[in-house]
Rosetta silent file (secondary structure, phi, psi, omega in degrees, C-alpha in Angstrom):
SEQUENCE: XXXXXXXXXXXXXXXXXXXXXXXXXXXXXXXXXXXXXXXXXXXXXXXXXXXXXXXXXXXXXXXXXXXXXXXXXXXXXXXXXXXXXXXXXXXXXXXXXXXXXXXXXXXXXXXXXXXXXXXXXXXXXXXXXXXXXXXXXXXXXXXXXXXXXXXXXXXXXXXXXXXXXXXXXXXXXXXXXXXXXXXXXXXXXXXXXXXXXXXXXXXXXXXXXXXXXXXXXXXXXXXXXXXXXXXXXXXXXXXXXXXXXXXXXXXXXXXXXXXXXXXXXXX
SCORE:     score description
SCORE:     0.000 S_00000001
   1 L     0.000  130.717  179.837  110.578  137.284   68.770 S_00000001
   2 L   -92.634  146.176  179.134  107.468  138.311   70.459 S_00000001
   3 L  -137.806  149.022 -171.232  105.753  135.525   72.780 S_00000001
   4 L   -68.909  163.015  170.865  102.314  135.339   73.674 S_00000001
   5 L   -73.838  -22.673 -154.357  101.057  135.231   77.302 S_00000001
   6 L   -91.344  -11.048 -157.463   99.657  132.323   76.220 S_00000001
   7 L  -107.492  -13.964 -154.744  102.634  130.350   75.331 S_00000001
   8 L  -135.569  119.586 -156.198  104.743  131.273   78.205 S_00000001
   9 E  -116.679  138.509  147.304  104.381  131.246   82.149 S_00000001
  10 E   -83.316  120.636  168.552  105.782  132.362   85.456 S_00000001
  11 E  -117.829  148.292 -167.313  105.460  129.999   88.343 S_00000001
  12 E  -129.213 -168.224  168.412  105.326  131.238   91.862 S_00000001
  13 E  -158.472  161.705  176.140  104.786  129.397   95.013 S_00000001
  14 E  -121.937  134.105 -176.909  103.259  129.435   98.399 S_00000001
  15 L   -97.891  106.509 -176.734  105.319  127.702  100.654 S_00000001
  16 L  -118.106   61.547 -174.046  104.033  126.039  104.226 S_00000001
  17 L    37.512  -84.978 -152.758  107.556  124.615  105.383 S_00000001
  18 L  -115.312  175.965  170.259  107.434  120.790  106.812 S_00000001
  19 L   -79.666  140.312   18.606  105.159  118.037  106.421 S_00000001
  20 L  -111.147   26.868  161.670  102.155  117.758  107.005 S_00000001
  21 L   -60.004 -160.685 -160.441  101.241  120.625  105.471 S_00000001
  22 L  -139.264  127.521  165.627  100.880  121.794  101.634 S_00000001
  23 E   -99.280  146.389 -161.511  103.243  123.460   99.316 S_00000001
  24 E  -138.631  115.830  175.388  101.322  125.001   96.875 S_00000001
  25 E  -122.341  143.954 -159.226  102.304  125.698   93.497 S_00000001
  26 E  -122.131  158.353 -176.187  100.508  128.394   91.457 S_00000001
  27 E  -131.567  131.359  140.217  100.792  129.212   87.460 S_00000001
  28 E   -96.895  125.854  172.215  100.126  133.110   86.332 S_00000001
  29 E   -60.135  150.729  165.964  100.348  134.357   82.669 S_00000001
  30 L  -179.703 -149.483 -160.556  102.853  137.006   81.683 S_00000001
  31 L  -143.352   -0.031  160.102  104.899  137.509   78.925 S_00000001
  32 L   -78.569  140.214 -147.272  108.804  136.748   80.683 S_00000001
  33 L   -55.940  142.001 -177.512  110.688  134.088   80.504 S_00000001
  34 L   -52.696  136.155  177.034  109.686  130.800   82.206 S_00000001
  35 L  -104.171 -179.111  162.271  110.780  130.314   86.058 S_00000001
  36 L  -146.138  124.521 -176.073  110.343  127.151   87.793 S_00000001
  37 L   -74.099  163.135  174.407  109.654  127.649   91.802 S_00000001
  38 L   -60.123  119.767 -168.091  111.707  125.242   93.911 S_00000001
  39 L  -127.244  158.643 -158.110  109.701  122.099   94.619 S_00000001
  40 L   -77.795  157.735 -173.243  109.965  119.898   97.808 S_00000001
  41 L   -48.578  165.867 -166.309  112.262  116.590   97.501 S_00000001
  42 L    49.396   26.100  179.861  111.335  113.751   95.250 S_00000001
  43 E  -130.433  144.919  169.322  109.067  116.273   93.352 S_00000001
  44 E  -148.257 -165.617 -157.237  110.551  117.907   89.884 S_00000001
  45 E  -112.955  125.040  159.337  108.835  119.488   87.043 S_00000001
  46 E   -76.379  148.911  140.863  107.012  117.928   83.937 S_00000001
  47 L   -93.873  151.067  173.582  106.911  119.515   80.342 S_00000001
  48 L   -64.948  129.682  161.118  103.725  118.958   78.605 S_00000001
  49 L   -60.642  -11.191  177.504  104.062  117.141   75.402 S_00000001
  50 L  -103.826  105.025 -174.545  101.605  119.793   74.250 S_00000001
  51 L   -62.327  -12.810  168.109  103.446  123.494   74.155 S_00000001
  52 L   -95.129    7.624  160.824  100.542  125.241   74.909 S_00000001
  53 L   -96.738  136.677  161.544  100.042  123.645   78.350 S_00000001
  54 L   -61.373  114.717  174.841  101.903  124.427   81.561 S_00000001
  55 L   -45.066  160.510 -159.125  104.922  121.935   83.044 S_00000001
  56 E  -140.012  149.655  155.589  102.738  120.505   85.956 S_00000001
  57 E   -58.508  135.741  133.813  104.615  119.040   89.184 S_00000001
  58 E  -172.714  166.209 -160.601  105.074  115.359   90.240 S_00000001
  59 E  -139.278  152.486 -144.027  106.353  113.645   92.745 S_00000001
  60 L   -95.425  137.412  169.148  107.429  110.102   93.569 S_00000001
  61 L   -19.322  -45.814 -177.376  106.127  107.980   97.034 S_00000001
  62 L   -46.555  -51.461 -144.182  109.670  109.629   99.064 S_00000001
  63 L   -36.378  130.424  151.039  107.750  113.370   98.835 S_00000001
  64 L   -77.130    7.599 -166.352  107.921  114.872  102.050 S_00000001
  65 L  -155.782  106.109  169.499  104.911  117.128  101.393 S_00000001
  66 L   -29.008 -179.018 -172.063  101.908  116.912   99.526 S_00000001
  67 E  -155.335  135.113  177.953  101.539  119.227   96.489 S_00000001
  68 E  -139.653  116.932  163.604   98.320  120.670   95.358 S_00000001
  69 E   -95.959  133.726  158.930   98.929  122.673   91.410 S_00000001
  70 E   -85.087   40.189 -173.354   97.139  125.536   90.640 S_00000001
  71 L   -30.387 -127.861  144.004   97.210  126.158   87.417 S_00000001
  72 H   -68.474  159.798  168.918   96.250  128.974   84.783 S_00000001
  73 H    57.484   22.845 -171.342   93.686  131.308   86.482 S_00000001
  74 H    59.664   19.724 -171.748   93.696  129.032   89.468 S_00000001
  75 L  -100.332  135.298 -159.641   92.154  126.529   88.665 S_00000001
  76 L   -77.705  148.029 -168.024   93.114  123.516   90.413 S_00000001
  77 L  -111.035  -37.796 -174.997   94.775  120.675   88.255 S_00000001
  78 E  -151.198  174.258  121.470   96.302  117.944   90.330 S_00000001
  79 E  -131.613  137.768 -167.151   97.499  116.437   93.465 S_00000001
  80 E  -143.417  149.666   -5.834  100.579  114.626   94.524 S_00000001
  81 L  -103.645 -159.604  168.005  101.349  112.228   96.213 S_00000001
  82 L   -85.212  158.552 -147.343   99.147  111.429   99.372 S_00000001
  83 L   -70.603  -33.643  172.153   99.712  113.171  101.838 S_00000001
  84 L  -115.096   70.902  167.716  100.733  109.799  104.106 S_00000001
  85 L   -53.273  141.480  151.617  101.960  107.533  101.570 S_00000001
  86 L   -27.593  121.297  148.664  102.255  103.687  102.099 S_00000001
  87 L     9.527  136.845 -179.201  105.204  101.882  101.901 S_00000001
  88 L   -75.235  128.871  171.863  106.970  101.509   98.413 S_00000001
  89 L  -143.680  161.516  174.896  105.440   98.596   96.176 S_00000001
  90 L   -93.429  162.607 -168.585  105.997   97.866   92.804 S_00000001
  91 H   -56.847  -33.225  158.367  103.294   98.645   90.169 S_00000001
  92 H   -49.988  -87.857 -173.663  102.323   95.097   89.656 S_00000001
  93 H   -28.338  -67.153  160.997  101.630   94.498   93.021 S_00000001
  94 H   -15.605  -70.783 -177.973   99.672   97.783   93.187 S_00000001
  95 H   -61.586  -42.686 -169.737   97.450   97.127   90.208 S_00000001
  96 H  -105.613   13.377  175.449   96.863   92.977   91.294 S_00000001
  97 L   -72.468  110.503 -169.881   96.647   93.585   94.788 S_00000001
  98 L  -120.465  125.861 -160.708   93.075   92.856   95.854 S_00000001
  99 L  -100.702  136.293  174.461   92.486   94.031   99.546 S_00000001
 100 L   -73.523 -178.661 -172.602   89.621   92.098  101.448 S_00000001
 101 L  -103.296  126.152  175.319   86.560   93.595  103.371 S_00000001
 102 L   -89.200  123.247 -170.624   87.070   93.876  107.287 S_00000001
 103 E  -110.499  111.037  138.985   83.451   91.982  108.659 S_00000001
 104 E   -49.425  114.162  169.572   82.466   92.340  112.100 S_00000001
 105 L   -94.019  177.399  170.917   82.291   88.936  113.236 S_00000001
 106 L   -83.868 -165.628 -172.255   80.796   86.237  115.919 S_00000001
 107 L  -109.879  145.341  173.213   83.159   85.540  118.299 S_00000001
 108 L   -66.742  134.592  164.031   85.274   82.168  117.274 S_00000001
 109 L   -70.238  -35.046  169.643   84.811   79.242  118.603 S_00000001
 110 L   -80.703   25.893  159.522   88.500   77.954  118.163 S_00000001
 111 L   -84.756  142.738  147.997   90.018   80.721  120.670 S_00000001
 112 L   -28.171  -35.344  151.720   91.542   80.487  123.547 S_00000001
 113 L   -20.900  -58.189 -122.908   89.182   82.865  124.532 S_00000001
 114 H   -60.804  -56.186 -153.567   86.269   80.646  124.021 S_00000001
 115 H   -50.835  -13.744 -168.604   86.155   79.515  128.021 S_00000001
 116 H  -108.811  -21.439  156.329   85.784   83.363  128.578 S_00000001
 117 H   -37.628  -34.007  174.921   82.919   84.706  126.360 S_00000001
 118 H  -101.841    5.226  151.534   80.388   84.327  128.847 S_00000001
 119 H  -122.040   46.815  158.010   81.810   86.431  131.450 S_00000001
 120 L   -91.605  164.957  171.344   82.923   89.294  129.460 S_00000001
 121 L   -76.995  -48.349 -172.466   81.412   92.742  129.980 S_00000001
 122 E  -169.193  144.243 -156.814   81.731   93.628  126.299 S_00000001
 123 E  -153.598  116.967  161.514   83.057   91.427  123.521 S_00000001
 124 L  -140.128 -154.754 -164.072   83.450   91.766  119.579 S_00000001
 125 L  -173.730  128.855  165.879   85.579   90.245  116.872 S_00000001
 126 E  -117.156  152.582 -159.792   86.771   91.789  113.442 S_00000001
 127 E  -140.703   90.743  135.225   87.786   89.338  110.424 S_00000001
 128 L  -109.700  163.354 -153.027   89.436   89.787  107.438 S_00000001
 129 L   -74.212  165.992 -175.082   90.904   87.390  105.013 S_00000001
 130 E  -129.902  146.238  173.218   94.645   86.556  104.349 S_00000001
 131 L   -66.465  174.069 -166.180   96.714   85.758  100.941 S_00000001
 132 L   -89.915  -11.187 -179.519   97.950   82.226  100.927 S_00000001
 133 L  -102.750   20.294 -163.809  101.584   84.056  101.155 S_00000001
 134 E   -80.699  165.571  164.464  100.588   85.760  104.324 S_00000001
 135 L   -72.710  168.303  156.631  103.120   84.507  107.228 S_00000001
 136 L   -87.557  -18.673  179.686  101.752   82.030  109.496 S_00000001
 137 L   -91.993  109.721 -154.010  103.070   82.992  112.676 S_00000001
 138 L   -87.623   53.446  172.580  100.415   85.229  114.233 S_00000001
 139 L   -95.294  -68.800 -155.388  103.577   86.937  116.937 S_00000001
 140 H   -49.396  -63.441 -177.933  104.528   88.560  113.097 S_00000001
 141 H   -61.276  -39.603 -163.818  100.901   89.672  112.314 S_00000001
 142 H   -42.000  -67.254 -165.987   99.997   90.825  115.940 S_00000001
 143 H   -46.121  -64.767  163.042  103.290   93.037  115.438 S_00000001
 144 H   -37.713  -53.452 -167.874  102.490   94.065  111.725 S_00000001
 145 H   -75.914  -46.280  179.311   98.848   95.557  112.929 S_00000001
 146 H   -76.789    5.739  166.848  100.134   97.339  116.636 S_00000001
 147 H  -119.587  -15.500 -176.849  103.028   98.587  115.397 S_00000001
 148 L  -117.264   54.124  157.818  102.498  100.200  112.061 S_00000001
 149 L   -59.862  169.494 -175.418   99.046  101.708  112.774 S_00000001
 150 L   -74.488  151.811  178.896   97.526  104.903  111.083 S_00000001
 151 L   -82.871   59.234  109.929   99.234  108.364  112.837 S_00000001
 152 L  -109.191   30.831  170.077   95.499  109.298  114.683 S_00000001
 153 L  -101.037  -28.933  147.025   95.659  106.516  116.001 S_00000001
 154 L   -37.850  -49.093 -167.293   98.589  107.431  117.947 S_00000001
 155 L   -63.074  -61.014  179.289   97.062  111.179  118.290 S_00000001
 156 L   -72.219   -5.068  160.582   93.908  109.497  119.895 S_00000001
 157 H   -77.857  -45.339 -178.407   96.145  107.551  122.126 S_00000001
 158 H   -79.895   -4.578  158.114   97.929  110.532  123.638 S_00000001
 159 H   -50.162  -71.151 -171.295   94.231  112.304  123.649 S_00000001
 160 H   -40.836  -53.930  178.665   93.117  109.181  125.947 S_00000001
 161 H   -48.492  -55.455 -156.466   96.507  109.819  128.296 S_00000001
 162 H   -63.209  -58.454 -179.420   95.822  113.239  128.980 S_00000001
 163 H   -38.083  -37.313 -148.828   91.893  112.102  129.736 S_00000001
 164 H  -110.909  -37.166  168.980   92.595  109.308  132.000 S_00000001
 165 H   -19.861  -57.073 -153.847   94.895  110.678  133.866 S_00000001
 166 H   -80.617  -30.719  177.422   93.419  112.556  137.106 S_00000001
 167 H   -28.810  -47.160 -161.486   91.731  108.835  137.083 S_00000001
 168 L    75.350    4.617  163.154   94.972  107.257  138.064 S_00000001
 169 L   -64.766  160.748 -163.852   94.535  104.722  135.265 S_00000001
 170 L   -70.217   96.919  172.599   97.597  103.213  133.351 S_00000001
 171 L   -66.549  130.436  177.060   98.576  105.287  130.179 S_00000001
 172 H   -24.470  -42.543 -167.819   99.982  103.881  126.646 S_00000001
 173 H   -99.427    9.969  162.008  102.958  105.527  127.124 S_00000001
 174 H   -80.929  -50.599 -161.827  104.172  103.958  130.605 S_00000001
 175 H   -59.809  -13.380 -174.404  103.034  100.353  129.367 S_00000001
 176 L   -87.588  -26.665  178.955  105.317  101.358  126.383 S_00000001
 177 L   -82.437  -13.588 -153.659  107.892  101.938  128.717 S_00000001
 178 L   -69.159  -17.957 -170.035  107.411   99.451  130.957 S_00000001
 179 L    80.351 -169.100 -175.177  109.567   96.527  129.509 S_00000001
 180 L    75.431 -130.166 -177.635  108.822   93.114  129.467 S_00000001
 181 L  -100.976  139.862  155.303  107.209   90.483  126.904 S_00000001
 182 L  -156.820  157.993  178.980  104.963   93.086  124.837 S_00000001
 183 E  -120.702  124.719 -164.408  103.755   94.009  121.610 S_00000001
 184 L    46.340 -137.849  170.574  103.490   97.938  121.717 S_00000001
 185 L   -29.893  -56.437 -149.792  101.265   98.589  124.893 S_00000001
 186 E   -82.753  139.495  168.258  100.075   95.082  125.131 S_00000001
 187 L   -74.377  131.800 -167.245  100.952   92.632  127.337 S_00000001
 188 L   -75.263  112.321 -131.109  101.584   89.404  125.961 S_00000001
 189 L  -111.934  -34.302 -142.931   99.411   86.645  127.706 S_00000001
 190 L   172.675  115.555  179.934   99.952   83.570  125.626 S_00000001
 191 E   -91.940   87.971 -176.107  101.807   82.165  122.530 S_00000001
 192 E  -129.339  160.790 -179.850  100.227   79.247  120.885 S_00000001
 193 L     2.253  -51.992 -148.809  100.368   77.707  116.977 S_00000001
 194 L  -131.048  -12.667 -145.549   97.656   79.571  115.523 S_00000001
 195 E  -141.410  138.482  158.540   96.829   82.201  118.291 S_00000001
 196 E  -121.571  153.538  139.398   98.653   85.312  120.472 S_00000001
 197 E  -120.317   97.829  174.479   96.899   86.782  123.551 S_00000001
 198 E   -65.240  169.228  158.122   97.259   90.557  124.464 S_00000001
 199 L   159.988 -159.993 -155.271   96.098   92.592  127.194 S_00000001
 200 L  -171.081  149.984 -159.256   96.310   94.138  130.164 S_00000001
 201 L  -119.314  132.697  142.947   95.064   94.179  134.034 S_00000001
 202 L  -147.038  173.695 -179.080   93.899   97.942  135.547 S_00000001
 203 L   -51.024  -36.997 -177.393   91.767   99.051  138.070 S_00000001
 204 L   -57.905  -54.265 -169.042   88.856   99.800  136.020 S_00000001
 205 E  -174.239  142.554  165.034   88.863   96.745  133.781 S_00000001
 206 E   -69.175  160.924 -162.589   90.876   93.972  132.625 S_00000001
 207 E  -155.115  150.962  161.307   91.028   93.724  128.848 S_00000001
 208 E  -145.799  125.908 -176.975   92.289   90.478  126.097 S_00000001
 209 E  -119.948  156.499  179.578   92.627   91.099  122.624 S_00000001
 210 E  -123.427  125.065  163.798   93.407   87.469  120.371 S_00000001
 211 E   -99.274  118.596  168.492   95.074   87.620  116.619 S_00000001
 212 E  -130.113  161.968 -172.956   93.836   84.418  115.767 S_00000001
 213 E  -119.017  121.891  159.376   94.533   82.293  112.322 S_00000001
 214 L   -90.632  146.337 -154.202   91.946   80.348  110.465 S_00000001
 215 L   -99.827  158.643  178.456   92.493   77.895  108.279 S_00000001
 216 L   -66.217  164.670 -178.211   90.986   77.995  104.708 S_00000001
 217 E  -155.723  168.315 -164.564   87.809   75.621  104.361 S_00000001
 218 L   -96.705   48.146 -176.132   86.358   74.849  101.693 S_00000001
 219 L  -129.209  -13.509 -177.086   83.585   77.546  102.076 S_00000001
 220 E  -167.138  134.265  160.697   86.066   80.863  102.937 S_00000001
 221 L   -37.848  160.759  155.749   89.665   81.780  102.420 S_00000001
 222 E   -72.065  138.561 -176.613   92.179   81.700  104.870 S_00000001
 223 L  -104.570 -174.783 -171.250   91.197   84.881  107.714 S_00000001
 224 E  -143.004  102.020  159.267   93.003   86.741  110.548 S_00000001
 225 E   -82.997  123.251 -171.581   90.405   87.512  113.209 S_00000001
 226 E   -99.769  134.446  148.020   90.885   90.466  116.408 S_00000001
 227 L  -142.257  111.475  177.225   88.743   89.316  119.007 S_00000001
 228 E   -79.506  151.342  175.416   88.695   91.775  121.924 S_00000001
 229 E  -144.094  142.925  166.948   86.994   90.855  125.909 S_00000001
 230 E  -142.097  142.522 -165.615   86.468   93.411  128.727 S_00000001
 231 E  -146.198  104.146 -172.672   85.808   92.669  132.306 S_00000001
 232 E   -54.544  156.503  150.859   84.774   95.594  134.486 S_00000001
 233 L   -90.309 -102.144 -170.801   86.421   96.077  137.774 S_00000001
 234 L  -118.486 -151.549 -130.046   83.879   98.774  139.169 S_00000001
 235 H   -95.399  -36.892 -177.126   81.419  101.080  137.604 S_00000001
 236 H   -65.098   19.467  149.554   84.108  103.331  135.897 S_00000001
 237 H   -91.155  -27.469  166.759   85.014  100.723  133.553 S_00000001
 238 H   -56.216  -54.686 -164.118   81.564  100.399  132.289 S_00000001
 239 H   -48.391  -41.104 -171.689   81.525  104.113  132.102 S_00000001
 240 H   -70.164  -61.651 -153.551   85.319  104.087  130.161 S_00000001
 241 H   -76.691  -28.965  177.257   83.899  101.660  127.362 S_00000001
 242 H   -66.361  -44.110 -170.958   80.365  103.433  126.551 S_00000001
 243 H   -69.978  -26.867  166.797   82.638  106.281  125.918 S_00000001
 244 H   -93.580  -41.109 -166.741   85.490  104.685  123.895 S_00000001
 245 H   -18.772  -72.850  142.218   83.225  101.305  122.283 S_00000001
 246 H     0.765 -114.153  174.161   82.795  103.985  118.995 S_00000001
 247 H   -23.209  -55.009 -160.822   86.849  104.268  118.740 S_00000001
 248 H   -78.718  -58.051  157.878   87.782  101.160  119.527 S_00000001
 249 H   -19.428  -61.673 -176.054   85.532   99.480  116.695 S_00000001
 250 H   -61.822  -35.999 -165.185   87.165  102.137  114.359 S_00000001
 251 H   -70.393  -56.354  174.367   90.939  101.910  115.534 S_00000001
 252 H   -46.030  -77.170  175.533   90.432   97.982  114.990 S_00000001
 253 H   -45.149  -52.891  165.622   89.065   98.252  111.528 S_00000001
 254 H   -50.379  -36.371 -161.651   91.754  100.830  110.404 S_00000001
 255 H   -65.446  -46.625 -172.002   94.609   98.815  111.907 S_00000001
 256 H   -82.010  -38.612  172.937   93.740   95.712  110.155 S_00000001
 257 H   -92.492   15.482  142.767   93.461   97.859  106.689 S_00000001
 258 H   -62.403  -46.338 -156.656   96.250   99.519  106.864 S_00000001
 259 H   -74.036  -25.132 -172.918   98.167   96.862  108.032 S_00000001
 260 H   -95.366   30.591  152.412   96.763   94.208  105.095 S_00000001
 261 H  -110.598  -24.768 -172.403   97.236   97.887  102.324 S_00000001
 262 H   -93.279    6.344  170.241  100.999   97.952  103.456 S_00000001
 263 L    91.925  119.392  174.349  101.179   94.117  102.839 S_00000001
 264 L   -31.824  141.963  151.051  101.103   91.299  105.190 S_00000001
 265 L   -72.029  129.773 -175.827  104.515   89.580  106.333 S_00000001
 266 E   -92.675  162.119 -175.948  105.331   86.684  104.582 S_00000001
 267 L   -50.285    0.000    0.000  106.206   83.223  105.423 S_00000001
C-alpha cells in the first residue's frame, strides 16, 4: 500500500544534553515508516486522535528538560513543561489556588522593629496576604521564603561574593558556613509569637530583616510582611545599597511569590 507524505512522518531530534537547556524535537515529511526520537525522562509520545496530525510530545512536572516541538515545516507547536517547574500539586489545588498581590508597604507598627525606624539608613516593607491554613509559626515561613528561593537568586548571590570581595566584606557563603542559630545566611536575632528577626553585623552596615504575622481584621485578610532596616557603618555602606536597593526590592518580591506559588506550610 502506497502512503502519502502526508499521512506519515519521520521524527528527528536535536539534542542539548542536561538541564537547563532544550531538547528539541523536529517533525519532517517523507514517505518511511514512522520513527519516534528518544525523549528525555517523564516525557513520551502522544498519538493524535486525528490521523492526519503528528504524535506531539508531553511531559509530566518530573521532566528534566524542557521540550520545545517543531512540527511539520517547522513550525513551532508546543512547549513542555517549564523549564523550572514548581513543586507537584494536585489539579484542584492548581485550578482554586488564588495567589495574592505582593504590596510595598509602610513599615508596621506592631514590630519589634518599631523602636528602630527612625534611625535606619534605608528601610522598606513588602506584604502579602496568607490563607487561613497558612502555619502560624513565622520560624516555618522565614524558612519557607530563604530557603526555597528562585535559582538567580542564588546566581546573584555568588555574583555579589565575587564583587565584595577585595572589600573584605562577609560573603553568603561563609555566613552559610558559619554555624550557629541561622536561617540560610541570616542570623537569627529574636524569636517571638508572631515575629522572627534576621540579620547580620559587617563593617559597612548592619542589616534586620522581620517576617512578621498579622492578624486578620475586619478590613484585610490575614498578611505576612518582610520588613528590612540598614544602618551604615561608613560611607561604603551607603555606596553598597544605592547599588544593590534595585535587587534587593526584586529578590524580596520574588521570594515571597515563589514561596506563597509553591504553597505556604501549614499549621
Amino acid at each position: 500500500m502506497n502512503r502519502t507524505s502526508d499521512q506519515v512522518h519521520t521524527f528527528t531530534a536535536l539534542v542539548v544534553s542536561t538541564r537547563p537547556y532544550i531538547v528539541v524535537a523536529a517533525a519532517r515529511r517523507n514517505r518511511s515508516r514512522p520513527s519516534r526520537t528518544k525523549l528525555p525522562r517523564a516525557c513520551r509520545w502522544v498519538e493524535s486522535a486525528n490521523p492526519m496530525k503528528s504524535p506531539q510530545p508531553r511531559c509530566s512536572w518530573q521532566a528534566t528538560s524542557p521540550v520545545i516541538y517543531l512540527g511539520q515545516n517547522w513550525s513551532l507547536m508546543a512547549a513542555y513543561p517549564r523549564s523550572e517547574p514548581l513543586e507537584r500539586r494536585s489539579a484542584s489545588v492548581m485550578q482554586t489556588q488564588r495567589f495574592g498581590k505582593i504590596n510595598q508597604v509602610g513599615l508596621p507598627s506592631e514590630s519589634r522593629l518599631n523602636s528602630s525606624y527612625a534611625e535606619a539608613d534605608f528601610a522598606d516593607s513588602f506584604s502579602v496576604e496568607l490563607q487561613e491554613f497558612a502555619s502560624r509559626n513565622p520560624e516555618a515561613l522565614a524558612q519557607h521564603i530563604f530557603t526555597r528561593q528562585p535559582k538567580w537568586i542564588a546566581l546573584l548571590v555568588r555574583l555579589r561574593d565575587v564583587l565584595v570581595r577585595p572589600f573584605g566584606l562577609k560573603r553568603a557563603v561563609d555566613l552559610q558556613g558559619a554555624g550557629g542559630d541561622r536561617i540560610n545566611m541570616f542570623r537569627v536575632f529574636g524569636r517571638y509569637e508572631n515575629e522572627i528577626v534576621l540579620g547580620e553585623d559587617d563593617t559597612h552596615l548592619n542589616f534586620r530583616v522581620s517576617i512578621l504575622l498579622q492578624p486578620a481584621s475586619q478590613t484585610r485578610p490575614r498578611r505576612l510582611t518582610v520588613t528590612t532596616l540598614v544602618f551604615y557603618n561608613r560611607p561604603l555602606g551607603r555606596a553598597y545599597i544605592a547599588l544593590i536597593a534595585p535587587f534587593h526590592r526584586a529578590v524580596v518580591q520574588s521570594s515571597l511569590d515563589r514561596a506563597q506559588k509553591l504553597g505556604w506550610p501549614r499549621r
